[in-house]
PyMOL CGO cylinders between C-alpha atoms (Angstrom):
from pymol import cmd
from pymol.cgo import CYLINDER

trace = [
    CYLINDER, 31.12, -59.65, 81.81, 30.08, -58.25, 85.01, 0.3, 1, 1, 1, 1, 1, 1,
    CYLINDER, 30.08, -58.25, 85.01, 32.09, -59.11, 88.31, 0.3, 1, 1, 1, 1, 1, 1,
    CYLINDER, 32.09, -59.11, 88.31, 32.87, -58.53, 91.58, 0.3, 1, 1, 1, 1, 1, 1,
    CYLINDER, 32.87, -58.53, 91.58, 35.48, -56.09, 91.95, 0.3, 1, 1, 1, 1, 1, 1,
    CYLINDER, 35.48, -56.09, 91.95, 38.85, -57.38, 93.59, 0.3, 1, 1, 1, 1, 1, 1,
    CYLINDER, 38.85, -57.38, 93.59, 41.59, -55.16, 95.22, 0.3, 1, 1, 1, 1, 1, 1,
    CYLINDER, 41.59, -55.16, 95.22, 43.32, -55.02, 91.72, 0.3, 1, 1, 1, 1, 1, 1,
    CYLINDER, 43.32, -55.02, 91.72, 40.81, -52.88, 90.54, 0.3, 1, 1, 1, 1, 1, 1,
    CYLINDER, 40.81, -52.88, 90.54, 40.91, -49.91, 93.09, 0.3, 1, 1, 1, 1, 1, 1,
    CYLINDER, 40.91, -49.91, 93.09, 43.18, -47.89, 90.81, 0.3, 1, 1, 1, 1, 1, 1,
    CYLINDER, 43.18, -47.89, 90.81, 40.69, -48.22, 87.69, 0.3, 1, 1, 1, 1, 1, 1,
    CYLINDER, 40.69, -48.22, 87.69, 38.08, -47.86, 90.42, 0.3, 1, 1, 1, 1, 1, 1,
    CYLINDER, 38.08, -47.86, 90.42, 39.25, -44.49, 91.31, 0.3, 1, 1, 1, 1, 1, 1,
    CYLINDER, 39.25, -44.49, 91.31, 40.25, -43.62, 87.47, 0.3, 1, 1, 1, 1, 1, 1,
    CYLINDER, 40.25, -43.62, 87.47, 36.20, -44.80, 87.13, 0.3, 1, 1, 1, 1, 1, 1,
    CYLINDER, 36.20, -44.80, 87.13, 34.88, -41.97, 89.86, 0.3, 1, 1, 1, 1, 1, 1,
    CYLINDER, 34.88, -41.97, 89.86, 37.05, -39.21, 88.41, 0.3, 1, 1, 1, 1, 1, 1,
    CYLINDER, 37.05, -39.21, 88.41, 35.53, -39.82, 85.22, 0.3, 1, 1, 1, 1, 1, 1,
    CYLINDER, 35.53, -39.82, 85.22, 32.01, -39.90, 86.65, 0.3, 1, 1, 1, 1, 1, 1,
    CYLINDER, 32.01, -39.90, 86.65, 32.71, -36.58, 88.61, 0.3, 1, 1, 1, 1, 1, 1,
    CYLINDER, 32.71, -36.58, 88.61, 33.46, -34.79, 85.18, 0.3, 1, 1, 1, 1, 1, 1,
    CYLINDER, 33.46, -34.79, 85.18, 30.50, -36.04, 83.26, 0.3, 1, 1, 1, 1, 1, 1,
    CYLINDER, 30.50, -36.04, 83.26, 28.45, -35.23, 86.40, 0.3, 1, 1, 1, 1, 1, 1,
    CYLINDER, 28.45, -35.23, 86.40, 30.14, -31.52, 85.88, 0.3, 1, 1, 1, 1, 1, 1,
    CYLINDER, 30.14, -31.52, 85.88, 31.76, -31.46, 89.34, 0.3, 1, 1, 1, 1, 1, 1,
    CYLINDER, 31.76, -31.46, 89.34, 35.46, -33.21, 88.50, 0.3, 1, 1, 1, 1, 1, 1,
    CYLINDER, 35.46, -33.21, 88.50, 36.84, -31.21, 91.52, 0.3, 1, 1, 1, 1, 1, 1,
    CYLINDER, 36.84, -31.21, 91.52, 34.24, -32.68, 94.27, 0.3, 1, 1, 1, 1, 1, 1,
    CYLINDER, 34.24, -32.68, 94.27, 35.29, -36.34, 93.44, 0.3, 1, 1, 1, 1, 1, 1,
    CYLINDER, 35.29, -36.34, 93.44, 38.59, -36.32, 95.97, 0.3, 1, 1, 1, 1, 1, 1,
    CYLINDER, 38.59, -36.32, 95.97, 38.44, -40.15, 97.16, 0.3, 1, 1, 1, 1, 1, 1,
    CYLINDER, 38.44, -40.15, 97.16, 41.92, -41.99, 97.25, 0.3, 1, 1, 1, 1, 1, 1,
    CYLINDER, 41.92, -41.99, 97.25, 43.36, -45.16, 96.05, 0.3, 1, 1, 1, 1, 1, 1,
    CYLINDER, 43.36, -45.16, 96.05, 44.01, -45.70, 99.84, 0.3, 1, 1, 1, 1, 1, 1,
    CYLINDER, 44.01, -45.70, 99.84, 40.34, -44.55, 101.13, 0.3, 1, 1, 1, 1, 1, 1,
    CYLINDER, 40.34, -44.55, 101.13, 38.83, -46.81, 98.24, 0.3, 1, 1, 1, 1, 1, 1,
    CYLINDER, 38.83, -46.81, 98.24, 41.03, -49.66, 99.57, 0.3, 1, 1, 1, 1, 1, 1,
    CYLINDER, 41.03, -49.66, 99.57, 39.87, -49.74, 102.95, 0.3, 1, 1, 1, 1, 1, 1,
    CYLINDER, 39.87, -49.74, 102.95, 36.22, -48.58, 102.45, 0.3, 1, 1, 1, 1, 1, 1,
    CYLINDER, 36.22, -48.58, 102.45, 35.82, -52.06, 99.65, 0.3, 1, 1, 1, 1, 1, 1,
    CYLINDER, 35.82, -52.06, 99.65, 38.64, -53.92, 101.31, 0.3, 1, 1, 1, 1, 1, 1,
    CYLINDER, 38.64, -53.92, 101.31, 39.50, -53.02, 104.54, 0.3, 1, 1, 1, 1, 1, 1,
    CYLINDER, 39.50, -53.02, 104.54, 38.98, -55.17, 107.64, 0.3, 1, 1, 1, 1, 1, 1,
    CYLINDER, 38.98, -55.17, 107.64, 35.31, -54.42, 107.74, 0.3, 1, 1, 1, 1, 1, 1,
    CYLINDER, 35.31, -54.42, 107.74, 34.34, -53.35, 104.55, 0.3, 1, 1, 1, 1, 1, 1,
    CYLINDER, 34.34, -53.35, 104.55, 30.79, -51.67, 104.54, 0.3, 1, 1, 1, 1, 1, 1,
    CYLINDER, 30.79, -51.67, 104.54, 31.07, -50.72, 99.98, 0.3, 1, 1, 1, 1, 1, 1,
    CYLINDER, 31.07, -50.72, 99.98, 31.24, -53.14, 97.13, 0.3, 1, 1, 1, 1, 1, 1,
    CYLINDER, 31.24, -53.14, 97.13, 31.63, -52.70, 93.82, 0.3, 1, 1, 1, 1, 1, 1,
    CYLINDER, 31.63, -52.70, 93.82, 31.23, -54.26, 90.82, 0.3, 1, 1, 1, 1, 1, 1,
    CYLINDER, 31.23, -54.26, 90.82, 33.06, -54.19, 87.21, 0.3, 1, 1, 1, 1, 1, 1,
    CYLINDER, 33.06, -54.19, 87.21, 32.05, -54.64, 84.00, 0.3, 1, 1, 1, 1, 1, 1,
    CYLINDER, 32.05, -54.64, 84.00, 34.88, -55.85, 80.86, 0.3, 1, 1, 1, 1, 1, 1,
    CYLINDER, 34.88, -55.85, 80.86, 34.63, -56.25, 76.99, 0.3, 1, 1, 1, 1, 1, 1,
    CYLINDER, 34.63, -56.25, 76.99, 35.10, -58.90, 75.45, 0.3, 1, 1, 1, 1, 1, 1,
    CYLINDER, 35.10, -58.90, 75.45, 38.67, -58.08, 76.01, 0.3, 1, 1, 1, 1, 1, 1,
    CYLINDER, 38.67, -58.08, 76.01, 38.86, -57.56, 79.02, 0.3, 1, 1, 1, 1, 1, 1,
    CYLINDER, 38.86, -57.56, 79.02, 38.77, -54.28, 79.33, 0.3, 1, 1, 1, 1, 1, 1,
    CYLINDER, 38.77, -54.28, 79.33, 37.01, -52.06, 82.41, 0.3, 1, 1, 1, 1, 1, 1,
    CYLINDER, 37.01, -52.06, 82.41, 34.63, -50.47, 80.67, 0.3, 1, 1, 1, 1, 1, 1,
    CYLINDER, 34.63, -50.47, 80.67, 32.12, -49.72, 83.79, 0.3, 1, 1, 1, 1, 1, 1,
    CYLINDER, 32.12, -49.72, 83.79, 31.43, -50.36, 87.26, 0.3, 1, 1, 1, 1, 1, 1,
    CYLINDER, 31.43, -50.36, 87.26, 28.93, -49.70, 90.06, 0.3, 1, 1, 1, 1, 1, 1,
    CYLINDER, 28.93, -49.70, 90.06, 29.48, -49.20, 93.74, 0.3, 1, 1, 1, 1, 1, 1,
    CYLINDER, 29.48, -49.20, 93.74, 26.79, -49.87, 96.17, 0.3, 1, 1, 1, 1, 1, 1,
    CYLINDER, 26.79, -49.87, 96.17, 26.44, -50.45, 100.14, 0.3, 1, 1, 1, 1, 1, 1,
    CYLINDER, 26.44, -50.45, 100.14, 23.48, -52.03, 102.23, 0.3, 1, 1, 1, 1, 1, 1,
    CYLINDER, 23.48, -52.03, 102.23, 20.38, -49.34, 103.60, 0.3, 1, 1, 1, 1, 1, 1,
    CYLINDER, 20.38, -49.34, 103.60, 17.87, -51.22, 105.84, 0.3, 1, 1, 1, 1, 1, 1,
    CYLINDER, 17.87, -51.22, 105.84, 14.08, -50.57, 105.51, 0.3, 1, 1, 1, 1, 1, 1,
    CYLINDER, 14.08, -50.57, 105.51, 12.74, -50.18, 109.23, 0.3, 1, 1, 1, 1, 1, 1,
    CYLINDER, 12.74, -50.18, 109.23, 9.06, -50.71, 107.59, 0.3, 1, 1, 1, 1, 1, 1,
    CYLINDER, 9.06, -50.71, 107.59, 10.17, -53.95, 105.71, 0.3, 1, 1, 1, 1, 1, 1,
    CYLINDER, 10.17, -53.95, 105.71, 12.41, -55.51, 108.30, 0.3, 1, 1, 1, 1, 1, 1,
    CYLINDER, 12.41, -55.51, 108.30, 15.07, -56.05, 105.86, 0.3, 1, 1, 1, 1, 1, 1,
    CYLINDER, 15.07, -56.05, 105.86, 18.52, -54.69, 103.91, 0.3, 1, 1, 1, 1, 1, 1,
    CYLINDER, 18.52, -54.69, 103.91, 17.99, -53.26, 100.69, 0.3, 1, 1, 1, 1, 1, 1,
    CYLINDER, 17.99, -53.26, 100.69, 21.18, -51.77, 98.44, 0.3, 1, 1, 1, 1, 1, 1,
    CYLINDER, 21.18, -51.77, 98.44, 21.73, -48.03, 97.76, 0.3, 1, 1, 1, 1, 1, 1,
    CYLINDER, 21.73, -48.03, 97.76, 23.38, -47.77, 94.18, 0.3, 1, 1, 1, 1, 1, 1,
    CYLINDER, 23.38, -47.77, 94.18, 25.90, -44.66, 95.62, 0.3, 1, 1, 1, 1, 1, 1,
    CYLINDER, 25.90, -44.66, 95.62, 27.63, -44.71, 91.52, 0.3, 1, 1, 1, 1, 1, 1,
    CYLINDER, 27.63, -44.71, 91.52, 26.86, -46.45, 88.21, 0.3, 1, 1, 1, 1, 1, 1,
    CYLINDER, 26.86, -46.45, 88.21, 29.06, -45.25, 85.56, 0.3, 1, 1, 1, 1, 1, 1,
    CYLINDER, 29.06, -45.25, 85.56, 29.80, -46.25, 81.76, 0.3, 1, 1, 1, 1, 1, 1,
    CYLINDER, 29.80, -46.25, 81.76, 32.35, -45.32, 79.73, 0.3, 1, 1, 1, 1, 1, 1,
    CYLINDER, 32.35, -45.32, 79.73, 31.17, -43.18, 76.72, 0.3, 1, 1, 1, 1, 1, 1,
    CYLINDER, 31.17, -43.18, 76.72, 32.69, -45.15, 74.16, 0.3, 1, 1, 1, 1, 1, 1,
    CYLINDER, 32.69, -45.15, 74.16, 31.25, -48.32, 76.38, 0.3, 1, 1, 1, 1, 1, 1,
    CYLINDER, 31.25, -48.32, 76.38, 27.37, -47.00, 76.20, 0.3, 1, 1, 1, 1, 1, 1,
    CYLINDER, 27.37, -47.00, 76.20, 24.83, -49.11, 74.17, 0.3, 1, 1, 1, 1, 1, 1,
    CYLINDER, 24.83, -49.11, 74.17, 26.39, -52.11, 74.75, 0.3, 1, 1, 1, 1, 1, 1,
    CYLINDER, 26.39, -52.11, 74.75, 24.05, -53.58, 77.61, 0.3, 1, 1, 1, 1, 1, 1,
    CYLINDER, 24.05, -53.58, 77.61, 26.63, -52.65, 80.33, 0.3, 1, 1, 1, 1, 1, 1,
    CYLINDER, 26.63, -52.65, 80.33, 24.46, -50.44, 82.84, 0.3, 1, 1, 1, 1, 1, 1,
    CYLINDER, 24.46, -50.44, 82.84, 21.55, -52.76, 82.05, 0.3, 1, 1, 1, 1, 1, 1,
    CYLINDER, 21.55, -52.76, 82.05, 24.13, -55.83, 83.09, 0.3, 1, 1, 1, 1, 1, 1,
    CYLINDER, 24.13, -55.83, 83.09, 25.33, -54.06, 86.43, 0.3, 1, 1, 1, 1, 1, 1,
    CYLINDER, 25.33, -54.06, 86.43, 21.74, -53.14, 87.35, 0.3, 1, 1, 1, 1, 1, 1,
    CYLINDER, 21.74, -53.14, 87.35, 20.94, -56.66, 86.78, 0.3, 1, 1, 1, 1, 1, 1,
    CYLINDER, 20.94, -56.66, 86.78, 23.06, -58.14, 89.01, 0.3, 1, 1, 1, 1, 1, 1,
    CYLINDER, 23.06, -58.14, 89.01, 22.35, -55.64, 91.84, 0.3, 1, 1, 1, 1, 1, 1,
    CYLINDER, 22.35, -55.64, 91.84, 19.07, -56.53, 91.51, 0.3, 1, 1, 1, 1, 1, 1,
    CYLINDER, 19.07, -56.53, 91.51, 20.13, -60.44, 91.36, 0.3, 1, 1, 1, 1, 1, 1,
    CYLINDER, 20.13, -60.44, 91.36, 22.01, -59.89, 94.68, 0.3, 1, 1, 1, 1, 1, 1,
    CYLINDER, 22.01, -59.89, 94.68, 19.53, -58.19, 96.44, 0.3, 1, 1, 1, 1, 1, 1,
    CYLINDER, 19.53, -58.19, 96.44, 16.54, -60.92, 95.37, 0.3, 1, 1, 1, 1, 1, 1,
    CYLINDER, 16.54, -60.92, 95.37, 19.05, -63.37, 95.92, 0.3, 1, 1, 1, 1, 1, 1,
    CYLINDER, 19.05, -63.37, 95.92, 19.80, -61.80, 99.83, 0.3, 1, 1, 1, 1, 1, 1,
    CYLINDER, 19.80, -61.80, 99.83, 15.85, -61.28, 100.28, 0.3, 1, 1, 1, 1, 1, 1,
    CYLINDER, 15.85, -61.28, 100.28, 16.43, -57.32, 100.15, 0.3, 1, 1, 1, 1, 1, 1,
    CYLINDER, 16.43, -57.32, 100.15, 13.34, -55.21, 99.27, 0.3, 1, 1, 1, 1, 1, 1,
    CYLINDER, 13.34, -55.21, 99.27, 14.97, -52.78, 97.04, 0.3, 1, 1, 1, 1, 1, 1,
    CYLINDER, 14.97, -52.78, 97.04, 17.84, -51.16, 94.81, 0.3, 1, 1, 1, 1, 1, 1,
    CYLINDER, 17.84, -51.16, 94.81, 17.78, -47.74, 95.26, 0.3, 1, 1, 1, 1, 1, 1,
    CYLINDER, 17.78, -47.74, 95.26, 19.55, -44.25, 93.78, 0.3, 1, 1, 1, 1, 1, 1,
    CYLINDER, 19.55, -44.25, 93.78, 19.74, -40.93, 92.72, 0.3, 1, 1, 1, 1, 1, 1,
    CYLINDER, 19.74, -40.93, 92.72, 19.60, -39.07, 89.58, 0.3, 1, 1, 1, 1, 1, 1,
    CYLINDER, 19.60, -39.07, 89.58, 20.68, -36.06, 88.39, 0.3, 1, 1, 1, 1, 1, 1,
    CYLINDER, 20.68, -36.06, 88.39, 17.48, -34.19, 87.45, 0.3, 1, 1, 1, 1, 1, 1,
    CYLINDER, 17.48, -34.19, 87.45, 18.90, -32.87, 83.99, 0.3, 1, 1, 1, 1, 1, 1,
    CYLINDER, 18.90, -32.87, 83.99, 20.40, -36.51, 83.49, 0.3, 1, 1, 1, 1, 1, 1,
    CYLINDER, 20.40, -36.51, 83.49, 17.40, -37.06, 80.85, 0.3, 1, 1, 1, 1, 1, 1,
    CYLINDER, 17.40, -37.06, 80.85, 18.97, -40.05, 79.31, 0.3, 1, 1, 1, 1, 1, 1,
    CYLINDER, 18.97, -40.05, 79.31, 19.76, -41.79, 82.26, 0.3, 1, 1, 1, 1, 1, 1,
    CYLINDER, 19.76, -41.79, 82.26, 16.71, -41.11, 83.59, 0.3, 1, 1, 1, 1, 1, 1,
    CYLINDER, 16.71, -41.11, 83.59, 14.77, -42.88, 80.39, 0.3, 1, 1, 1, 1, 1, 1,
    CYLINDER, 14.77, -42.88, 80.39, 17.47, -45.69, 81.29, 0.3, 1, 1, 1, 1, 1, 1,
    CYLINDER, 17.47, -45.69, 81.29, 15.92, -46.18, 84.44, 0.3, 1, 1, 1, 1, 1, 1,
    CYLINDER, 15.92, -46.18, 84.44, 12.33, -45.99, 83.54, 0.3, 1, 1, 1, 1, 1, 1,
    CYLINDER, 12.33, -45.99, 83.54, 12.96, -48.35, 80.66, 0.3, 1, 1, 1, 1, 1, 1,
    CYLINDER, 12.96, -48.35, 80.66, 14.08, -51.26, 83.10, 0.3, 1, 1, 1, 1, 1, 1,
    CYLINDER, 14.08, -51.26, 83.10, 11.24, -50.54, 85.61, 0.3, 1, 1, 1, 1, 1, 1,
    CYLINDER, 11.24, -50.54, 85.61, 12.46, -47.73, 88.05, 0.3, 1, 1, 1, 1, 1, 1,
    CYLINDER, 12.46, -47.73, 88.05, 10.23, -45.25, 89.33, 0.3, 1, 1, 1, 1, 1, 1,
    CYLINDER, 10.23, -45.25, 89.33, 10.94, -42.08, 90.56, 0.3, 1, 1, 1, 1, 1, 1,
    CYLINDER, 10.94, -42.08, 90.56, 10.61, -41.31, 94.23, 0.3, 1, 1, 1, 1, 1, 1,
    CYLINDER, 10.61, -41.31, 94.23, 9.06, -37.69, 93.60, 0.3, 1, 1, 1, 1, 1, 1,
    CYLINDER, 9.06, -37.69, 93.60, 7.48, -37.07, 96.99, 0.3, 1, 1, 1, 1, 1, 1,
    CYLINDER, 7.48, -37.07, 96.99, 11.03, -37.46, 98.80, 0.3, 1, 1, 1, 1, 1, 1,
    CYLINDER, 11.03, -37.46, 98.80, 13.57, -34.68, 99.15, 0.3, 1, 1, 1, 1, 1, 1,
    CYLINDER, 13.57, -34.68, 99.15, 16.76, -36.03, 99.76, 0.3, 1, 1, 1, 1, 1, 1,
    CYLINDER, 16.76, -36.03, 99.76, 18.57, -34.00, 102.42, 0.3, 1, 1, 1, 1, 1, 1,
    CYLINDER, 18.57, -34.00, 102.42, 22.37, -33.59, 103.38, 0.3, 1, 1, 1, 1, 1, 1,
    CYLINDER, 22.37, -33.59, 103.38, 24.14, -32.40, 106.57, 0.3, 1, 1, 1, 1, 1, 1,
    CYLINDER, 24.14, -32.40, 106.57, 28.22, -31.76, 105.37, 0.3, 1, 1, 1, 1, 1, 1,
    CYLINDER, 28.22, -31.76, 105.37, 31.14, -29.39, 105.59, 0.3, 1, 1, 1, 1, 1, 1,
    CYLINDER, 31.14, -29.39, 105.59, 30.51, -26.52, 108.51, 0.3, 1, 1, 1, 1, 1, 1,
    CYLINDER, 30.51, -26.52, 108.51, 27.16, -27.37, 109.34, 0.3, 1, 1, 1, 1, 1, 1,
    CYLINDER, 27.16, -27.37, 109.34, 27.77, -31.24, 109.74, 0.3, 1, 1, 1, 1, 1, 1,
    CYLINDER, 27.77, -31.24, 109.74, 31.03, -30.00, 112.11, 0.3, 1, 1, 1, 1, 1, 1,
    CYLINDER, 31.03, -30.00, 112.11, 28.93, -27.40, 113.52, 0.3, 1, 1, 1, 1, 1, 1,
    CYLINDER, 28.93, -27.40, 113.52, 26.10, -29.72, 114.81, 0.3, 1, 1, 1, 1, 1, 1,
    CYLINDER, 26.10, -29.72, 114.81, 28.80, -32.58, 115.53, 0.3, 1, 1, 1, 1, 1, 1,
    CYLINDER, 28.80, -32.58, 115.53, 30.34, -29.98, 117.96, 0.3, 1, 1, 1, 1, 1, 1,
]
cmd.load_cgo(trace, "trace")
């Protein structure tokens, strides 16, 4: 079952990301709170969503948060995947497949032109993952970040 994400959920949410850090190999950068989670998916304007995925029995066994981009070319919003994560013992059972279905459901639904993410480069199996359902990878783009003492530095 994949659904929206309530306020309930913020603790597994954040249990979720810490998990994703570590198989990402970077468990110390992952350093959101309960509290920042709470206001950035629930908060009086929230600009993040997230959705879960259960078992059977209920159980959170996944989740993906997302937030709206905008296409200047297009004229319209499309959704930037920011995390899609699975449980290992979870994997194989059609969850990723179900969360990336329903992103895309929302944004045909919405009239968005696109899901979009990133990828690890050596994240081969995810990677075939995305292929698989129809993703192609934006080669010709290098994605670019401004953080930390440079970000400050500029800011300044």
């Amino acid at each position: 079952m994949i659904r929206a994400a309530v306020a309930g959920d913020v603790p597994v949410i954040r249990a979720l990301i810490a998990e994703l850090a570590e198989y990402e190999r970077e468990a110390e950068a992952a350093k959101a709170t309960e509290e920042q989670l709470r206001e950035a998916l629930f908060g009086e304007r929230p600009a993040v969503y997230a959705l879960i995925a259960e078992d059977d029995g209920g159980r959170v066994v996944g989740f993906a948060v997302y937030f709206l981009n905008f296409s200047t070319w297009n004229g319209v919003h499309g959704i930037y995947l920011e995390d899609l994560f699975v449980r290992p013992e979870a994997r194989g059972g059609g969850y990723g497949g179900a969360l990336l279905r329903e992103l895309a459901r929302i944004a045909c639904e919405r009239g968005y032109a696109r899901v979009e993410w990133s990828v690890l480069d050596w994240n081969e199996p995810s990677i075939a993952f995305y292929k698989a359902l129809g993703a192609v990878a934006q080669d010709e783009w290098t994605t670019m970040r401004l953080s930390g003492e440079a970000l400050a530095r500029l800011g300044a």
